[in-house]
C-alpha positions as CSV (number, residue, x, y, z in Angstrom):
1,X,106.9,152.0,109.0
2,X,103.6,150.8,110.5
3,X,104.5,152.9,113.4
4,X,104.9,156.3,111.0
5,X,101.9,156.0,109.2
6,X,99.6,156.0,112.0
7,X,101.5,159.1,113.3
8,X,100.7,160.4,110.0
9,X,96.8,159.1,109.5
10,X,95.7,160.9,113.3
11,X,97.7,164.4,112.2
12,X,96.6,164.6,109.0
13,X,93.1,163.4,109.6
14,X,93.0,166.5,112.7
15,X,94.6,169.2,110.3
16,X,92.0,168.4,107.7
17,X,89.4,168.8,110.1
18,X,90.9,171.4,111.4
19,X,91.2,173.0,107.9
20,X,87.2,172.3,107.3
21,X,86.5,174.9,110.5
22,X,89.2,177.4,109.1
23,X,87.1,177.4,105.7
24,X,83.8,178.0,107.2
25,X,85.0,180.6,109.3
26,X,86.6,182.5,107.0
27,X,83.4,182.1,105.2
28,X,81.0,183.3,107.7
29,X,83.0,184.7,110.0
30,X,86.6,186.1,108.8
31,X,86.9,188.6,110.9
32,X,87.6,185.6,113.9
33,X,91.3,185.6,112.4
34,X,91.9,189.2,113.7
35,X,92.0,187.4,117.1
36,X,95.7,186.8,117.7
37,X,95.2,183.5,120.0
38,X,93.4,182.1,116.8
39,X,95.9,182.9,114.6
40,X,98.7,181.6,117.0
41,X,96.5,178.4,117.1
42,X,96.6,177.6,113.4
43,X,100.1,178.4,113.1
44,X,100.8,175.7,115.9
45,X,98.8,173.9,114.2
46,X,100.4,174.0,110.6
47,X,103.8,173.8,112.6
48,X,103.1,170.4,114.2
49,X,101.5,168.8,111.1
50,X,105.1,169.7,109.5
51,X,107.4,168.5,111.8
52,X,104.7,165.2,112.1
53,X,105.8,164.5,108.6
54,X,109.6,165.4,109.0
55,X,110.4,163.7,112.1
56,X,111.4,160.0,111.6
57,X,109.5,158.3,114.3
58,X,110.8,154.9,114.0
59,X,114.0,156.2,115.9
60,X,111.6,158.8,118.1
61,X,110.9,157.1,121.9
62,X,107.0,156.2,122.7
63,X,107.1,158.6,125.2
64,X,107.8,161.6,122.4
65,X,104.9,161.1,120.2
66,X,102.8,162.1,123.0
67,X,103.8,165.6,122.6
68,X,101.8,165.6,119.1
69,X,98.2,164.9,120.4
70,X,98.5,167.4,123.3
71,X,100.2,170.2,120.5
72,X,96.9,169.5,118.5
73,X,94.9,170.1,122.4
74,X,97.1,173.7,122.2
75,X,96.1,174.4,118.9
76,X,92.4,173.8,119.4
77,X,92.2,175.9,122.9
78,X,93.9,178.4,121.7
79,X,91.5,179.0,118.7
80,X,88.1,178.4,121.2
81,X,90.0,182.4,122.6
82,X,87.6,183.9,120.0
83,X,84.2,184.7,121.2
84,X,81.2,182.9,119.8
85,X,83.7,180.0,118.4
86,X,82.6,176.5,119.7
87,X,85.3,174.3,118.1
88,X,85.6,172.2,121.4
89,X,84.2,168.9,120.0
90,X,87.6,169.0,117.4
91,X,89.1,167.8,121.3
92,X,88.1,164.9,120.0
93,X,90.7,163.5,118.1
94,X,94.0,164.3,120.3
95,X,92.0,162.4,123.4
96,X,90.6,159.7,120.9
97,X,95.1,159.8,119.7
98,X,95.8,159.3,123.5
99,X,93.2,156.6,124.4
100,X,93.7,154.5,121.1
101,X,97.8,154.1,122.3
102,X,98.7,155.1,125.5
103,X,98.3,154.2,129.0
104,X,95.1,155.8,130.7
105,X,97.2,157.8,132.4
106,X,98.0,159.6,129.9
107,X,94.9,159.8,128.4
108,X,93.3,161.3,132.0
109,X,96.8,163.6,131.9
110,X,95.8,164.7,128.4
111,X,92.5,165.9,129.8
112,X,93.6,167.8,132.5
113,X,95.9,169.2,130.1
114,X,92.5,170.3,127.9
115,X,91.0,171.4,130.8
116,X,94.0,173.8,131.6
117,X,93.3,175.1,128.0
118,X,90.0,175.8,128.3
119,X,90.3,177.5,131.4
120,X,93.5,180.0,130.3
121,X,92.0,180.6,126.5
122,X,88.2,180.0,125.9
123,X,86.1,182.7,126.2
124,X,84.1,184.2,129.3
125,X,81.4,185.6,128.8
126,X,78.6,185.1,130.7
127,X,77.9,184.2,134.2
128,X,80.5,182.4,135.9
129,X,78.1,179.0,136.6
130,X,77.4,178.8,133.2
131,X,81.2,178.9,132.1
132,X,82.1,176.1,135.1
133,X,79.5,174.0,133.9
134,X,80.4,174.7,130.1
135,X,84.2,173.2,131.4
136,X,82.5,170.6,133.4
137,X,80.5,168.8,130.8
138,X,83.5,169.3,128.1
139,X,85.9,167.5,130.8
140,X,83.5,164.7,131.5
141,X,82.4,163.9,128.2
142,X,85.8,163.6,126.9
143,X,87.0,161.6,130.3
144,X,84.1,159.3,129.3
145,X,85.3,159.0,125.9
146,X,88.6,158.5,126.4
147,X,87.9,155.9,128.9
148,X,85.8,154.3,126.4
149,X,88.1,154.2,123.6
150,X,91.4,152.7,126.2
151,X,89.0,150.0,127.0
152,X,87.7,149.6,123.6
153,X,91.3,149.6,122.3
154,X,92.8,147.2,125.3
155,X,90.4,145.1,124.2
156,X,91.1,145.4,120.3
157,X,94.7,144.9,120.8
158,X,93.8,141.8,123.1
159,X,91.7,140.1,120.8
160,X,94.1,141.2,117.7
161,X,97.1,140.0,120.2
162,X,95.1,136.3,120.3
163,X,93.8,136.3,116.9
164,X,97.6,136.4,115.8
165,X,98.2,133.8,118.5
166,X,95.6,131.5,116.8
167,X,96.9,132.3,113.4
168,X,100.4,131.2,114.3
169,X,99.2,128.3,116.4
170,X,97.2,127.2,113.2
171,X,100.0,127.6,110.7
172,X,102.8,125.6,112.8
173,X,99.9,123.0,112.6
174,X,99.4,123.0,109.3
175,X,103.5,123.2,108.7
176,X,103.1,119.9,111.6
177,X,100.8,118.2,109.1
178,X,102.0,119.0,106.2
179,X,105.5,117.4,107.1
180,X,103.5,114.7,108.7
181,X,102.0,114.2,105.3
182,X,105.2,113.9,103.2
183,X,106.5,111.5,105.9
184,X,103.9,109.4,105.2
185,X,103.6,109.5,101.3
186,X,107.4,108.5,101.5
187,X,107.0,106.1,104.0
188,X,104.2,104.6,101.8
189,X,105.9,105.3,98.3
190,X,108.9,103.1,99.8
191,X,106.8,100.0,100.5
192,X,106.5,97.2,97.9
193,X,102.9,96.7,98.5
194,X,100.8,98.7,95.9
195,X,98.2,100.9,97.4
196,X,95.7,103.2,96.0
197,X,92.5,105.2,97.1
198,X,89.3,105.0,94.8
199,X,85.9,107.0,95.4
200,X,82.6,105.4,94.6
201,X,83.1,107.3,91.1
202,X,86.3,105.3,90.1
203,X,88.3,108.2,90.5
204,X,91.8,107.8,92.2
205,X,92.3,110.1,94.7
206,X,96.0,108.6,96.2
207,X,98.3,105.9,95.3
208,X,101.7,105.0,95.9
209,X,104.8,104.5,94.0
210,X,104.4,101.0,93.7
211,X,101.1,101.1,91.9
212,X,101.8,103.5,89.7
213,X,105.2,101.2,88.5
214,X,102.9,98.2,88.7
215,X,100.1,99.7,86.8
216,X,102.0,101.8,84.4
217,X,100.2,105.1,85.6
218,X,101.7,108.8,85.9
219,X,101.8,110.6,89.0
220,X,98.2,112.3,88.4
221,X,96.3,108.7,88.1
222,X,95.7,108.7,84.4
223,X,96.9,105.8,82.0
224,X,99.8,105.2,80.0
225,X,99.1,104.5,76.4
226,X,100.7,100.9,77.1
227,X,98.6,100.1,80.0
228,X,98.8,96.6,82.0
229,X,96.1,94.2,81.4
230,X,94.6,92.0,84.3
231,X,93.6,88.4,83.9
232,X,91.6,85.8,86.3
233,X,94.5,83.0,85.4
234,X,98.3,82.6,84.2
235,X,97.6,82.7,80.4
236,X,93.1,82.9,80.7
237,X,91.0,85.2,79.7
238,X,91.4,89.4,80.3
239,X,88.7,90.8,82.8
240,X,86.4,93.2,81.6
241,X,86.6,96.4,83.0
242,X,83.7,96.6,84.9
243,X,86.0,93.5,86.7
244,X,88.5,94.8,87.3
245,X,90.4,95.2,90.9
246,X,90.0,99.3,90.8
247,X,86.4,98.7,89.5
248,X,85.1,96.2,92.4
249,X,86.8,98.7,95.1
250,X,85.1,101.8,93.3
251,X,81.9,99.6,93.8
252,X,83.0,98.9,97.7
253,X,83.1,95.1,96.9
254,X,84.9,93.0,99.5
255,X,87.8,91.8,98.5
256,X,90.2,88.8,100.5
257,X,93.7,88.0,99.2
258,X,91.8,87.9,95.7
259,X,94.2,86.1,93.5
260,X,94.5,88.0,89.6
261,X,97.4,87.7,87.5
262,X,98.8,90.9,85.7
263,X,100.3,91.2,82.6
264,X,102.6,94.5,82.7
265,X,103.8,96.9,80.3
266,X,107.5,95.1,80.3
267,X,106.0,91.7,79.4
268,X,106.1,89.6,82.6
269,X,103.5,88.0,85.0
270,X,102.9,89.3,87.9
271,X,100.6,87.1,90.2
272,X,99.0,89.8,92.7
273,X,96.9,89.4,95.8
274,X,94.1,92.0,96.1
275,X,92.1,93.2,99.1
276,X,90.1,96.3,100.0
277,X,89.4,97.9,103.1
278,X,86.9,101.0,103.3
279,X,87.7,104.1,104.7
280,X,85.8,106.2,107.1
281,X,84.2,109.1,105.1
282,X,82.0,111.8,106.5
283,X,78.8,110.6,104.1
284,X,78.1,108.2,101.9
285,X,78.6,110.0,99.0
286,X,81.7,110.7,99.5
287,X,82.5,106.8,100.2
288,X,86.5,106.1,99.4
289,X,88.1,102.3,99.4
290,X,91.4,101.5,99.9
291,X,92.7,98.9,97.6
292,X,95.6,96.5,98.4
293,X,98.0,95.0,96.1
294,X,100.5,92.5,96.9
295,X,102.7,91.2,94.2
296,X,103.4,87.4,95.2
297,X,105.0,86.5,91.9
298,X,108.4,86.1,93.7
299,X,106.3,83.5,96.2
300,X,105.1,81.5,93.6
301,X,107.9,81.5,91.4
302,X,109.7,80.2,94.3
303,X,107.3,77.8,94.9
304,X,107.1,76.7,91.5
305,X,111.2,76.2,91.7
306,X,111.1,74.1,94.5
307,X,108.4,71.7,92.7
308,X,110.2,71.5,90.0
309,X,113.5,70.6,91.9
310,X,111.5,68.1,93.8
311,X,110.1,66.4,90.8
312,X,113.9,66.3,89.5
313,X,115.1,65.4,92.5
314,X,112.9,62.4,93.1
315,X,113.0,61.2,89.0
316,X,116.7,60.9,89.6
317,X,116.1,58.8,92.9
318,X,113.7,56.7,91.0
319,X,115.8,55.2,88.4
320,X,118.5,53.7,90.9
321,X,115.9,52.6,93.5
322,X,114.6,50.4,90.7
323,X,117.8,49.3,89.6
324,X,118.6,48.2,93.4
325,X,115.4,46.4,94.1
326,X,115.4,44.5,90.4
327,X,118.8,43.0,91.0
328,X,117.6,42.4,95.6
329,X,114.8,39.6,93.6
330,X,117.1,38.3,91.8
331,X,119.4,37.7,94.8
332,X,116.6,36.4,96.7
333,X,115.5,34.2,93.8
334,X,119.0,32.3,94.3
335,X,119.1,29.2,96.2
336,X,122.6,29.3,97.2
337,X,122.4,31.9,99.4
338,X,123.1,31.6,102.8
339,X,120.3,32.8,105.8
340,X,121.6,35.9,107.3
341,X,122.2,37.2,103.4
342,X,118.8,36.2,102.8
343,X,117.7,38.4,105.9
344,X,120.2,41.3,104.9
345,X,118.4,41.1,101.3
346,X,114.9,41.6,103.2
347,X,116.6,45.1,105.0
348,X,117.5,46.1,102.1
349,X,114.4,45.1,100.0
350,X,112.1,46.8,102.1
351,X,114.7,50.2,102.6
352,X,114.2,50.6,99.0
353,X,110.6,49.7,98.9
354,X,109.9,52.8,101.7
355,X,112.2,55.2,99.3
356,X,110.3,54.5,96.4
357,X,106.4,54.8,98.0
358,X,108.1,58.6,99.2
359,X,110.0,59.1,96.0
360,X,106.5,58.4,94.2
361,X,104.2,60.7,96.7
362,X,106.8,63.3,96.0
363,X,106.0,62.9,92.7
364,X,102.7,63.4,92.9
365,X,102.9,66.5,95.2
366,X,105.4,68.1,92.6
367,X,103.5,67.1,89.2
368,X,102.8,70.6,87.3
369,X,99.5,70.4,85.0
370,X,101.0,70.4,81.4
371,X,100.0,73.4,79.4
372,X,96.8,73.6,77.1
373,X,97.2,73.2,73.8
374,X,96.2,75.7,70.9
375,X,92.4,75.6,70.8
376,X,89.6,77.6,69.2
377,X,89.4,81.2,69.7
378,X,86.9,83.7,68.6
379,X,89.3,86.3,67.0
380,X,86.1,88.8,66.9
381,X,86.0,88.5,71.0
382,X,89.9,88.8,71.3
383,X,89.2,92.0,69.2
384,X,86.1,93.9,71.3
385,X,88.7,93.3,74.6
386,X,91.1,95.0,73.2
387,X,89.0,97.8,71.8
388,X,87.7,98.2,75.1
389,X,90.5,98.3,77.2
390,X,91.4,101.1,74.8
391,X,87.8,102.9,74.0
392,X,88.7,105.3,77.9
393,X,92.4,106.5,75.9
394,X,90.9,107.3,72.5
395,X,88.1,109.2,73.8
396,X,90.4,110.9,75.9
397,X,92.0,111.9,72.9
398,X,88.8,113.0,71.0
399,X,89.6,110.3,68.5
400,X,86.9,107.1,66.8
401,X,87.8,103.7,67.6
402,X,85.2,101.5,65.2
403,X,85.7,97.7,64.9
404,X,83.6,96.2,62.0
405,X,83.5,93.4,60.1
406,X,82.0,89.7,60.9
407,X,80.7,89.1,64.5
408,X,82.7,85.7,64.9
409,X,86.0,84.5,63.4
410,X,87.4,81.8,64.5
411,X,91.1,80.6,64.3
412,X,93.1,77.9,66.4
413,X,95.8,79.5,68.9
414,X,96.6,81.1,71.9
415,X,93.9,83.6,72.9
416,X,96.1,85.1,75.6
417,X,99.0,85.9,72.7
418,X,96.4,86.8,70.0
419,X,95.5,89.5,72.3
420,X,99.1,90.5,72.8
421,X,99.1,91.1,69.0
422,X,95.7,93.3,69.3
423,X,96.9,95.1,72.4
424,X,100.4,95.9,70.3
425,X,98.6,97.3,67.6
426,X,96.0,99.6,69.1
427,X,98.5,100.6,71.5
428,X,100.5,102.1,68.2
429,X,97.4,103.3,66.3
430,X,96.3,105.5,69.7
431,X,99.8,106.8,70.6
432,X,100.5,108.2,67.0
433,X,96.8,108.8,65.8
434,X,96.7,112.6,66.4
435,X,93.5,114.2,68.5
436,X,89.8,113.9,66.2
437,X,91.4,111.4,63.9
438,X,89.9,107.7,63.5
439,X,91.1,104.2,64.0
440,X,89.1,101.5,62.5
441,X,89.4,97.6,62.9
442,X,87.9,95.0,60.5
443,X,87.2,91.4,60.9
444,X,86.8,89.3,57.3
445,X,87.8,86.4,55.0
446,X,90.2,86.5,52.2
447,X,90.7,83.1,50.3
448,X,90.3,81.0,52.7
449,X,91.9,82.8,55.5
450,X,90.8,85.3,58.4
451,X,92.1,88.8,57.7
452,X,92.4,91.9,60.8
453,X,93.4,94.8,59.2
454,X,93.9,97.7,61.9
455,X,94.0,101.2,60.0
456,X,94.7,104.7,61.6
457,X,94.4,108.0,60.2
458,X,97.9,108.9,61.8
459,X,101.1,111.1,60.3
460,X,102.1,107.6,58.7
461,X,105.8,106.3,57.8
462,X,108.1,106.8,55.0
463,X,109.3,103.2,52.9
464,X,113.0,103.2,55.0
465,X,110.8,103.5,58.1
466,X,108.2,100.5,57.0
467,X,110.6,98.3,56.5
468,X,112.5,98.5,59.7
469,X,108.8,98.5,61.7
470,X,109.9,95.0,62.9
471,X,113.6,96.0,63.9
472,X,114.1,95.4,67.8
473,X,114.0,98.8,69.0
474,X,113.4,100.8,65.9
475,X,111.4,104.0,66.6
476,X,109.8,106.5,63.9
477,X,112.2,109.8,64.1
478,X,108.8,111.4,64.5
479,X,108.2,109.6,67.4
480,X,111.8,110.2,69.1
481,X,111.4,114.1,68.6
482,X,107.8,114.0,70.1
483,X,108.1,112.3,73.1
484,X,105.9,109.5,72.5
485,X,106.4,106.8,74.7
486,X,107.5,102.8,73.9
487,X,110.0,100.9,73.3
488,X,110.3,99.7,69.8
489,X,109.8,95.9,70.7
490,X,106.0,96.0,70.0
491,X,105.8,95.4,66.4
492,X,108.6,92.4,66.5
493,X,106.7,91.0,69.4
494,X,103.8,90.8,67.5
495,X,105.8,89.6,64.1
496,X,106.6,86.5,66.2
497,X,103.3,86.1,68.0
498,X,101.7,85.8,64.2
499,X,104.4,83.5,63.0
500,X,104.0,81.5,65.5
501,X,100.2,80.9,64.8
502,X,101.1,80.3,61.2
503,X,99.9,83.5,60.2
504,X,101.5,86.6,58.3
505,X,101.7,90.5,59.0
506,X,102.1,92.9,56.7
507,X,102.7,97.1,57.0
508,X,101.7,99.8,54.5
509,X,102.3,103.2,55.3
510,X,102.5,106.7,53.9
511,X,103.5,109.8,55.1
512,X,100.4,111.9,56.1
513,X,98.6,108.6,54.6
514,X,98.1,106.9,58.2
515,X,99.1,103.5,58.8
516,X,97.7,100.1,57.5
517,X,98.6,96.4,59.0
518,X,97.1,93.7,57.6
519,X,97.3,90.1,59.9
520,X,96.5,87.3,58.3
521,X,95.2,83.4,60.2
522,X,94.5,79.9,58.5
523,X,91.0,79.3,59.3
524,X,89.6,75.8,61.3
525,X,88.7,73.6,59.1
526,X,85.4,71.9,58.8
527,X,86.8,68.5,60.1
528,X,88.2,70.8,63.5
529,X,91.7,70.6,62.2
């Protein structure tokens, strides 16, 4: 088709120029058309345009479309016949037709050709020098402008020829590096180590399957409502978020098999080692950091088994080694006894003597510190945590989180299960708090007791639906038809977690109302009990 419209663009453009003459001639000159070599030349003319657009070039041979340039080369000698006419420049376009796609000889045949033309039709009037040199200077300036145009258009086709090359060469490359690419995301997606790109603005720009399961992110790096919270110990204290692993890579701090403890969105530990290695970026603004996250919970847990079957292990060998040696100095307290059971006593003796020193430096080696009892916690600091590990979600959802109330509250218990509780119940109040609505937590004392109350301005629940809140499992039908993720164990978790500080929780809820939970704590006494 490419092939037809080009025929098409040189003809037509030629017969429209060829039309332009025909006007002014008939303008200023009509009686030219009484010349019969000018009239046979138009009507060439209007014949080949016609058959140009008829004939279906695509199953024409190369060597056929030649015929149309030199038929325009006919048309134009013939009508140069008249006297006075000096169209000769319109040669023009059938030599410009030759040298744009055809060989040179051609072009130099199409010439000749032109100069037969102007020899047989164009007037000759005056002296004969001035006519040879009038056919002269038309035959060399269109041999100099055909050769132009072949070597203009050799070259065109050239450089178009290795432009396309390039092109090619560049998209097999990219098709090269994209599969490259995908081999590696899914070479990295199936390792277990968690790994994730950060700029020096916190943002992530890649991470891996692993991370986002570990981490409870979506594939675009944002949050889930229920994210995982990071602590510097087994059961310690939550690290802020400008402490966090992503935050001290953002930052480009160094980081070495940094131990940190995880608590994910399912509930378990996860001990993780964390290390950072920089990346090579083109300027330091646009400084990324790699972060690496090994989960070595299945190392330590192990660990932790083989301690404890050791400690076992060695109080079970303890008991019998004692009975042994009692009753060996009581033997050897007998008189009676005769000399080589005396020295058989001594074997034995010291035997037993060597299994106990091991059995007790087991011991030591396998003794697990006990666990810390309930102490004091500030409930107020367990509070602004929480509310700031979930400030980044609520803004993000255009709604106000506001904690008020007294700036320290102190009750006896678990800090790392009081914030469980928090986490729980801010986790609830964002997911189902709809965008520009408010969520508002207060810190006070109500005979003799602290009192968080955690209120939302969110669609609410009906009475059947409050009083199944603490059902394993239980979801809001609201909730089921609109996606919201979770799992219905929150609120029981948290029932449990409360009880178990001797404490009390309690629901109110409306529909459109919003949602109201009131948890309740015995304060310390004076005396510290």
């Amino acid at each position: 088709m490419s092939r037809t419209l080009s025929i098409w663009r040189w003809q037509l453009i030629f017969t429209g120029s060829m039309l332009a003459v025909v006007v002014v001639i008939a303008a200023f000159s009509p009686h030219t058309f009484g010349n019969p070599l000018v009239a046979l030349g138009l009507v060439v003319l209007v014949a080949t345009t016609l058959v140009t657009l008829m004939v279906p070039w695509p199953r024409i041979p190369q060597s056929i479309v030649v015929a149309v340039p030199l038929l325009d080369a006919l048309a134009v000698g013939l009508a140069t016949s008249a006297p006075g006419m000096r169209i000769e420049l319109l040669w023009v376009f059938p030599v410009a037709w030759l040298a744009s796609y055809f060989a040179l000889p051609w072009v130099f045949a199409g010439i000749g050709f032109i100069s037969a033309c102007l020899l047989l039709f164009t007037s000759r009037s005056g002296e004969p020098a001035d006519v040879l040199v009038r056919v002269l200077i038309v035959v060399l300036t269109l041999s100099f402008l055909g050769t132009t145009i072949r070597i203009g258009a050799q070259r065109s086709r050239a450089a178009r020829r290795l432009l396309q090359r390039q092109s090619e060469q560049a998209e097999r490359a990219a098709d090269r590096a994209q599969t490259q690419e995908q081999r590696v995301t899914q070479v990295i997606d199936a390792l277990d180590v968690a790994l994730v790109v950060v700029n020096a603005d916190g943002r992530i720009l890649k991470m891996n399957d692993a991370y986002r399961t570990l981490y409870g992110r979506d594939r675009f790096g944002a949050a889930l409502p229920s994210t995982a919270v990071e602590y510097d110990e087994r059961r310690g204290a939550p690290l802020s978020p400008e402490r966090t692993t992503l935050s001290l890579a953002a930052r480009g701090e160094e980081l070495r098999s940094e131990r940190i403890w995880l608590f994910d969105q399912e509930g378990r530990w996860r001990a993780l080692q964390a290390s950072t290695q920089r990346l090579a970026d083109a300027t330091a603004r646009d400084r990324s950091t790699l972060l690496i996250i090994d989960d070595v919970t299945a190392l330590i847990e192990a660990a932790e088994e083989r301690r404890t079957l050791t400690a076992i292990v060695s109080h079970e060998l303890r008991n019998p080694l004692m009975a042994i040696l009692g009753h060996v100095d009581l033997l050897r307290e007998r008189d009676d006894l005769p000399g080589s059971v005396v020295a058989q006593l001594e074997v034995i003796s010291n035997a037993s003597e060597r299994m106990q020193r091991l059995v007790e430096s087991t011991q030591d080696e396998a003794r697990r510190a006990s666990e810390s009892l309930p102490e004091p916690v500030d409930l107020r600091q367990v509070v602004d945590a929480s509310a700031a590990s979930y400030s980044a979600i609520a803004r993000s959802n255009r709604q106000e989180l506001v904690v008020e109330g007294l700036d320290s509250l102190v009750v006896r218990g678990d800090a790392f299960r009081l914030r469980q509780v928090l986490d729980n119940l801010l986790s609830n109040a964002v997911k189902y708090t709809p965008g520009g609505g408010g969520i508002r937590v207060s810190l006070g004392v109500d005979d003799g007791g602290a009192v968080l109350t955690i209120a939302d301005t969110g669609d609410g629940m009906t009475a059947d639906e409050v009083a199944r809140v603490f059902d394993p499992y239980f979801r809001t039908a609201r909730a089921v038809v609109g996606g919201a993720p979770g799992t219905g164990l929150g609120m029981g978790i948290a029932r449990d977690i409360v009880t178990d500080h001797d404490g009390s929780i309690e629901v109110g809820s409306a529909p459109g109302a919003g949602t109201r939970v009131t948890v309740r704590f015995p304060l310390i006494e004076e005396d510290g009990s």
